[in-house]
C-alpha positions as MATLAB code, in Angstrom:
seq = 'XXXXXXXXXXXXXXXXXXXXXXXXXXXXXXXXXXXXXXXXXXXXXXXXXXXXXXXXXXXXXXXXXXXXXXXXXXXXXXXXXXXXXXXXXXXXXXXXXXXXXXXXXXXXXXXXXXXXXXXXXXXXXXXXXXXXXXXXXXXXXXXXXXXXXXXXXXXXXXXXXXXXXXXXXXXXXXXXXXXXXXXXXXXXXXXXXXXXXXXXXXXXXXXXXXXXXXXXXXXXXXXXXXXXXXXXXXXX';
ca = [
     -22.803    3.649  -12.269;
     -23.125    5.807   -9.125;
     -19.764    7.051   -7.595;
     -18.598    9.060   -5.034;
     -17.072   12.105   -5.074;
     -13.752   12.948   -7.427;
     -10.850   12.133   -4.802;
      -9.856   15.664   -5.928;
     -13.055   17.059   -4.258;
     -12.480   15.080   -1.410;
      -8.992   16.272   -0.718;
     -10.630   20.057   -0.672;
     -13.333   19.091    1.750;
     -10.891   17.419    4.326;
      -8.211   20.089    3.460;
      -8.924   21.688    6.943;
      -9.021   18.366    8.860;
      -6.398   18.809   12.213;
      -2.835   17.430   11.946;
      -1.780   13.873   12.965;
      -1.492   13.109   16.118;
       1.742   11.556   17.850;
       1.688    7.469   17.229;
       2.975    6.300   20.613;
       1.757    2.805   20.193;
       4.221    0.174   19.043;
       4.445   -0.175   15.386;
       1.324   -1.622   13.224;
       3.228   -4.469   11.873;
       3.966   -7.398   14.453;
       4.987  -10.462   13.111;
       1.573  -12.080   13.224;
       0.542   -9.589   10.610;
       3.607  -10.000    8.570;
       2.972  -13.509    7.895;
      -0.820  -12.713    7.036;
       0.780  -10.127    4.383;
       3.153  -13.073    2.911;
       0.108  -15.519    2.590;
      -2.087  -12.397    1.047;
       0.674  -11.622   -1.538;
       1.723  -14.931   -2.042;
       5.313  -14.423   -3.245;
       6.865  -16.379   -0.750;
       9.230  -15.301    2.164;
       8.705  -11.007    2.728;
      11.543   -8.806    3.695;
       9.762   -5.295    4.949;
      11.324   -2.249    5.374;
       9.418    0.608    7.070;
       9.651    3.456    5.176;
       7.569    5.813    6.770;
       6.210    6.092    9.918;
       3.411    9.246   10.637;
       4.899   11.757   12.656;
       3.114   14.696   14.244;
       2.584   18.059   12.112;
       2.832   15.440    9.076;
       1.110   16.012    5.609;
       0.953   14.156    2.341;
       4.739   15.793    1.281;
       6.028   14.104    4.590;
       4.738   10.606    2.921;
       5.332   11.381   -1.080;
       9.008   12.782    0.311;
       9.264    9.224    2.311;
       8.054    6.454   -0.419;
       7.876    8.086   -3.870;
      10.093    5.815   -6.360;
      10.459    3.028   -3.655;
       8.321    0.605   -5.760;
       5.820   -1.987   -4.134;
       4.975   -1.165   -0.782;
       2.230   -2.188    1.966;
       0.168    0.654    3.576;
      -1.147   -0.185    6.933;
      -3.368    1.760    9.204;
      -4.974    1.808   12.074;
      -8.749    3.471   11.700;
     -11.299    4.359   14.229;
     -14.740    5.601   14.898;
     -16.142    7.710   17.653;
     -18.015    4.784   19.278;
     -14.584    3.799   20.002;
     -13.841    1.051   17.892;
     -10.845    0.490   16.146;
      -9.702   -1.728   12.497;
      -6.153   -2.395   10.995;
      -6.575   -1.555    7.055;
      -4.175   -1.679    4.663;
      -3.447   -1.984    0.957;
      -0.832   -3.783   -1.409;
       0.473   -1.013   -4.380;
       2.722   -3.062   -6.730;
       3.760   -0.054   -8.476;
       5.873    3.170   -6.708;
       4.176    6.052   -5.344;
       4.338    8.660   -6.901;
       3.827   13.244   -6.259;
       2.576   13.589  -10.003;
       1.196   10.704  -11.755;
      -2.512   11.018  -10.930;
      -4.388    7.473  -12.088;
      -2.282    4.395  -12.402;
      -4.481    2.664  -14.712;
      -4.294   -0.709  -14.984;
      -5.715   -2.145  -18.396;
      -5.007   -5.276  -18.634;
      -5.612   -8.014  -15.912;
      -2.012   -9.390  -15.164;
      -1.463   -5.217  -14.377;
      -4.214   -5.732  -11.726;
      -2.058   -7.254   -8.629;
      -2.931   -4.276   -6.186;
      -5.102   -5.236   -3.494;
      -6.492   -4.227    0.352;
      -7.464   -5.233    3.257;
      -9.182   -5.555    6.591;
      -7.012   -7.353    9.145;
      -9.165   -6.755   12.025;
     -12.134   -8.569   10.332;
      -9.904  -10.619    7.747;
     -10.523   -9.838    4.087;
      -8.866   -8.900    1.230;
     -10.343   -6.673   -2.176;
      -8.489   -7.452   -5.063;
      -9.048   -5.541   -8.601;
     -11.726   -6.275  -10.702;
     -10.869   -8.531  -13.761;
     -11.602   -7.299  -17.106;
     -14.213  -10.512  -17.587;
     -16.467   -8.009  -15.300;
     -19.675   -6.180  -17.328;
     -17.644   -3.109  -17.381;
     -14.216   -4.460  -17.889;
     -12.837   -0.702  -16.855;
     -14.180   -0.914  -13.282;
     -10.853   -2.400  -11.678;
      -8.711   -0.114  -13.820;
      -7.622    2.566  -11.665;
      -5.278    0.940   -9.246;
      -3.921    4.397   -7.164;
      -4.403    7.666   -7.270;
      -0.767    9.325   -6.912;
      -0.970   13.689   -6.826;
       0.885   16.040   -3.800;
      -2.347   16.558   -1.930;
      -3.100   12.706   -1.337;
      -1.985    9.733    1.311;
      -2.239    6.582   -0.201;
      -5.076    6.284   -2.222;
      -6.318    2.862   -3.839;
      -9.302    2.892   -6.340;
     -11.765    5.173   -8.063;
     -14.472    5.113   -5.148;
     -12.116    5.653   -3.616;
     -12.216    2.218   -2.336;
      -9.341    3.404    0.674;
      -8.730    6.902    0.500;
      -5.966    9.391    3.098;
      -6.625   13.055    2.851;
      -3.575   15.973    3.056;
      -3.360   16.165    6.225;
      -3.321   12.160    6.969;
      -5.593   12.068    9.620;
      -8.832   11.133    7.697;
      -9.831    8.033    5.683;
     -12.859    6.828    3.342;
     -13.976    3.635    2.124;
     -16.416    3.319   -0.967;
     -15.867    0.007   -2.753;
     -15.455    0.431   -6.787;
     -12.394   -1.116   -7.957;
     -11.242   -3.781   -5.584;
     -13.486   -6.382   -4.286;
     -16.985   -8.111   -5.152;
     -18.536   -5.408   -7.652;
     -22.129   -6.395   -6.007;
     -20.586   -4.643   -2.764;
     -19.977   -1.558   -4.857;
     -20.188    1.203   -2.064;
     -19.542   -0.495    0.336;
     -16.664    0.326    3.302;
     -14.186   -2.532    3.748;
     -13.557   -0.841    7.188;
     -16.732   -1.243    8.984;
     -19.145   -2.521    6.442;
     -21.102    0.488    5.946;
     -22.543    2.574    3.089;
     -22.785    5.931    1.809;
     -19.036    6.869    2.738;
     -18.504    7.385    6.328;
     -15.351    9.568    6.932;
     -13.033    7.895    9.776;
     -10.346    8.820   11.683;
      -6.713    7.690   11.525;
      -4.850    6.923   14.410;
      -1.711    5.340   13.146;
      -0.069    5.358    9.278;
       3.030    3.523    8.664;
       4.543    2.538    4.768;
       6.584   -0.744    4.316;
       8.758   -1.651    1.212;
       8.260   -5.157   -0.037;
      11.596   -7.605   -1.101;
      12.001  -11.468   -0.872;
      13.818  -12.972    0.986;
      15.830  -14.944   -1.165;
      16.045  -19.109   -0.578;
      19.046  -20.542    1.317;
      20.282  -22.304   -1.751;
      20.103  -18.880   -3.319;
      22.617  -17.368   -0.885;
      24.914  -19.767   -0.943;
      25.358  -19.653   -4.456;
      25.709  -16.248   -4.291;
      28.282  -16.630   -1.559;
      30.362  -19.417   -3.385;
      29.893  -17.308   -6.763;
      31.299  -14.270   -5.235;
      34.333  -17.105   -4.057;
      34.825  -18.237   -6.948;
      35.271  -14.422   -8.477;
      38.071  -13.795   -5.295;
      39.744  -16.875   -6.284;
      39.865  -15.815  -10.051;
      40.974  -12.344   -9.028;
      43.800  -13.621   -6.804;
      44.915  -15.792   -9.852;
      44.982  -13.227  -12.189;
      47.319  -11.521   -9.709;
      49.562  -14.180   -9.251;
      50.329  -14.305  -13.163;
      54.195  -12.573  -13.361;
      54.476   -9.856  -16.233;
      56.207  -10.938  -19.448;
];
């Protein structure tokens, strides 16, 4: 199985890339996209809390210091070429980020929830399955180490150098293993470095049910009640 280039080698070859420039759009997430996230996941109702939002001067620490040990979070970012076109990308990492782990493998198939995504032309990778001819292909879910943005897969399938301003696509473990090298940005093959224009991080929660909330509310009145009782009982 051809691959590309160790993400390690990759994060030494874009070490010198320029730092990230100012993001004076509005933010990536609208709630268009947020509801396109909840039908994606599939959990239900989505609370999302922005975590981290790229900053100029910014580098990998800035984003490990942000979201490490947050657990599952949404990546979104927006990518361009130098034709001037532009795609919103993303991914889904059900586990936290982390400075030190290297490989979250993933070895079983209910472990193998991660997914991304093209918003701009709508489609989402999920992990390979185990019942694939090489069961280990949708194993390696992210690729956590200081020197790395949010990397998903062993192509890597969505890759953010040190300095986050630089992205690569090279389908491997998410998506339709017949598309193996290919870019879910723009389609292409061979590994086309891109440029990234905006980076934000989003913490994932549910929102929980209105029946939910009011039995929290009337549980926490029943507790006041109980407390308020217990008061009321004069000493012996």
């Amino acid at each position: 199985m051809k691959t590309i280039a160790a993400t390690a080698a990759l994060a030494v070859i874009l070490g010198t890339a320029g730092p990230a420039v100012a993001q004076n759009t509005a933010p990536l997430l609208d709630r268009t996209l947020h509801g396109q996230l909840e039908r994606w996941l599939g959990a239900g109702p989505l609370y999302l809390d922005n975590l981290y939002t790229r900053q100029p001067g910014d580098s990998a620490s800035d984003f490990h210091a942000a979201v490490d040990g947050r657990g599952r979070s949404f990546t979104l970012m927006r990518i361009a070429d130098d034709a001037g076109d532009s795609w919103l990308v993303g991914g889904y990492n059900p586990q936290s980020w982390s400075s030190n782990d290297g490989w979250h493998v993933t070895e079983r198939d209910w472990q193998r929830t991660g997914f991304i995504f093209n918003y701009t032309d709508p489609a989402v990778y999920r992990q390979v399955l185990t019942d694939h001819i090489l069961p280990s292909q949708g194993s390696r879910q992210t690729y956590n180490w200081p020197d790395h943005g949010p990397t998903f897969g062993a192509g890597p399938d969505l890759f953010v150098d040190d300095g986050l301003t630089t992205t690569i696509s090279w389908q491997l473990t998410y998506g339709d293993p017949d598309l193996e090298g290919r870019s879910i940005i723009d389609g292409t093959y061979g590994g086309q470095f891109r440029r990234i224009e905006a980076l934000e991080m989003y913490a994932i929660s549910l929102v929980p049910e209105p029946h939910n909330y009011a039995m929290l509310i009337g549980g926490l009145g029943v507790l006041g009640w109980a407390a308020r009782g217990r008061r009321r009982v004069p000493a012996s």
